[in-house]
C-alpha positions as a printed NumPy array, in Angstrom:
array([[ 13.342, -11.832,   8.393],
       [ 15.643, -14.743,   6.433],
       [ 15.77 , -16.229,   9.819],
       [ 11.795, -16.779,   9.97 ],
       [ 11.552, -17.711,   6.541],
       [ 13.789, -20.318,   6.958],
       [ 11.498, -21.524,  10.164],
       [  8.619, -21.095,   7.547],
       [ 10.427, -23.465,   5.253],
       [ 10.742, -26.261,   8.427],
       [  6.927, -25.042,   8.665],
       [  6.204, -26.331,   5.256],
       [  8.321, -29.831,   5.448],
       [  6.187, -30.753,   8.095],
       [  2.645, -30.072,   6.352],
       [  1.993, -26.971,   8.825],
       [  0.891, -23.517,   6.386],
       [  4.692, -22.065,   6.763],
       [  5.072, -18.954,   9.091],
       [  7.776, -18.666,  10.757],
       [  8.78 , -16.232,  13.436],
       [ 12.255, -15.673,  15.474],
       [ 12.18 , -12.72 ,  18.622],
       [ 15.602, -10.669,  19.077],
       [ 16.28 ,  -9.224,  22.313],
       [ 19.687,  -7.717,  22.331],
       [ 20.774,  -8.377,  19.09 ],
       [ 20.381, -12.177,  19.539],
       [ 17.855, -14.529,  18.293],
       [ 16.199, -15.782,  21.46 ],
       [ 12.821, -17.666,  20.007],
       [ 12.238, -19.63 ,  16.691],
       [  9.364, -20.796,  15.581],
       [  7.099, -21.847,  13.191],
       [  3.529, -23.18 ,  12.894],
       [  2.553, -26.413,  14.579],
       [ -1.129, -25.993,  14.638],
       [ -1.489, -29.75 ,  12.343],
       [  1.409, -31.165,  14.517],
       [ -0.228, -30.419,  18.022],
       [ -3.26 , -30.39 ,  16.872],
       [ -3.369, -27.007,  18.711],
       [ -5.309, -23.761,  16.941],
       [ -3.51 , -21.388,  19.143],
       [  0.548, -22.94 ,  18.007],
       [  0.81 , -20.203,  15.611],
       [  4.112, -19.176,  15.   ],
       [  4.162, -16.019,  16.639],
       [  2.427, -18.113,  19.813],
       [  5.033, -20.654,  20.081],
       [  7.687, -17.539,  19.654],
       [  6.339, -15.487,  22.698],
       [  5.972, -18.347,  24.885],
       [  9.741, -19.413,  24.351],
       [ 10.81 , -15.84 ,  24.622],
       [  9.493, -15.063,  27.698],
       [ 10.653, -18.493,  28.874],
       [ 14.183, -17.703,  27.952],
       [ 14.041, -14.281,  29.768],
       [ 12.597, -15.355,  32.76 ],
       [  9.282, -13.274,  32.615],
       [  6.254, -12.305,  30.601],
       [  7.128,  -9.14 ,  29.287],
       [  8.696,  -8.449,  25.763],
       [  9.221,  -4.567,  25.932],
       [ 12.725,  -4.834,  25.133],
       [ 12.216,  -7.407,  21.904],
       [ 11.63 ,  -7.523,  18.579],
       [  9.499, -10.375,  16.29 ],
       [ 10.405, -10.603,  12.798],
       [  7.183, -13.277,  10.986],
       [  7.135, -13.833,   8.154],
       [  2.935, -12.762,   7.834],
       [  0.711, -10.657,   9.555],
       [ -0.097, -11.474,  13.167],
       [ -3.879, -12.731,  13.201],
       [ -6.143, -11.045,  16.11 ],
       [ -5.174, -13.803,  18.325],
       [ -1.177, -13.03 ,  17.593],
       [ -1.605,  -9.68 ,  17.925],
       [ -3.559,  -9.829,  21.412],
       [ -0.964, -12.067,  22.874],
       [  1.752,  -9.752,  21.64 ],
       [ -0.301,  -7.089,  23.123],
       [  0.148,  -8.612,  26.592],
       [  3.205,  -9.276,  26.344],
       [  4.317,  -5.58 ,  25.435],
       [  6.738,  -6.62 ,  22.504],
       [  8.711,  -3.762,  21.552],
       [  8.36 ,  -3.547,  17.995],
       [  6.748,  -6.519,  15.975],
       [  8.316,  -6.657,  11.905],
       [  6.096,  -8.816,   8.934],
       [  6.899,  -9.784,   5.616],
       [  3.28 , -10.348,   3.675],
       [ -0.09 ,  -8.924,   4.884],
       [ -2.652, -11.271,   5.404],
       [ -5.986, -10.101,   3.623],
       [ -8.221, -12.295,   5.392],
       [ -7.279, -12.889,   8.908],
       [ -4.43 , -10.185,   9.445],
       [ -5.133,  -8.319,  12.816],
       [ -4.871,  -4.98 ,  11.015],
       [ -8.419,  -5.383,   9.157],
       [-10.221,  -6.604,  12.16 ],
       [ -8.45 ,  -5.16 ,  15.378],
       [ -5.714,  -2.585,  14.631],
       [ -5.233,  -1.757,  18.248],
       [ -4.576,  -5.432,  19.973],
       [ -0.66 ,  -4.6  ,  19.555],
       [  0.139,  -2.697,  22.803],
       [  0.046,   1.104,  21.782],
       [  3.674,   1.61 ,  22.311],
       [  4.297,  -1.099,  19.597],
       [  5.98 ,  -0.13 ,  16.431],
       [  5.1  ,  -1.924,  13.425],
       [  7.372,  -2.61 ,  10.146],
       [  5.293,  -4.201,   6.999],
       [  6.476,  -5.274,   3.91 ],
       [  9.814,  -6.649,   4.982],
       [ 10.62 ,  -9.347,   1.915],
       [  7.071,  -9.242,   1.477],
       [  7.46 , -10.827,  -1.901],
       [  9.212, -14.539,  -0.872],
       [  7.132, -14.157,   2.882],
       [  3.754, -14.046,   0.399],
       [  4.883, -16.838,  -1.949],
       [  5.855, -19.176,   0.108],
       [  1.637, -19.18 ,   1.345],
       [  0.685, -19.008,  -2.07 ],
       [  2.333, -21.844,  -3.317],
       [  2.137, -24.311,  -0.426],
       [ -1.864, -23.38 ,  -0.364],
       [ -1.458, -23.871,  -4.502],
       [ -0.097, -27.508,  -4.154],
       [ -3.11 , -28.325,  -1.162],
       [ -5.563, -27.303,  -3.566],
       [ -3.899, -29.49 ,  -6.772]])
């Protein structure tokens, strides 16, 4: 999870609201990421998005079964459908997102062999929204 906060922090440098997400497949990092949505002017470069996409680049197929994403906030519905197609193994988040977090509004896009780990330094994932999303509003 330090690995996708510090994507989140590269996130943040660059204007984008920092998430950050990194995929391990065999005890290696094989996909960083972070937000890009302002850079690409892109809805769908989430985090998480641009993660899967390199992932299953790197592996040489679509399917995650044997991975793991650590990000540092809950997947939205769109995330969590695309992890859902791609099968990802387990999927690990930091903060929960109240208003657009997949859980609320679809709890079963993940695939249903997914495991799910919340709360992972869900204190400095959380802040690091907060505070960025305090400074746009001051």
């Amino acid at each position: 999870m330090r690995q996708a906060l510090e994507e989140a922090k590269k996130a943040e440098t660059k204007g984008e609201v920092p998430v950050g997400a990194v995929i391990v497949c065999g005890g290696r990092i094989i996909a960083r990421a972070y937000n890009l949505t302002e850079t690409l002017t892109d809805v769908t470069a989430h985090a998480e998005m641009q993660a899967v996409t390199m992932a299953a680049d790197f592996l040489g197929g679509k399917y995650l079964t044997d991975c793991v994403l650590y990000v540092t906030m809950e997947p939205c519905i769109m995330c969590a459908g695309a992890l859902g197609w791609s099968q990802i193994g387990k999927v690990v988040y930091g903060a929960k997102d109240e208003k657009r977090g997949y859980s609320t509004f679809a709890p079963k896009a993940l695939h249903p062999k997914c495991k799910v780990i919340s709360g992972i330094l869900e204190k400095d994932c959380a802040s690091i929204v907060t505070e960025f999303f305090r400074k746009k509003r001051n």
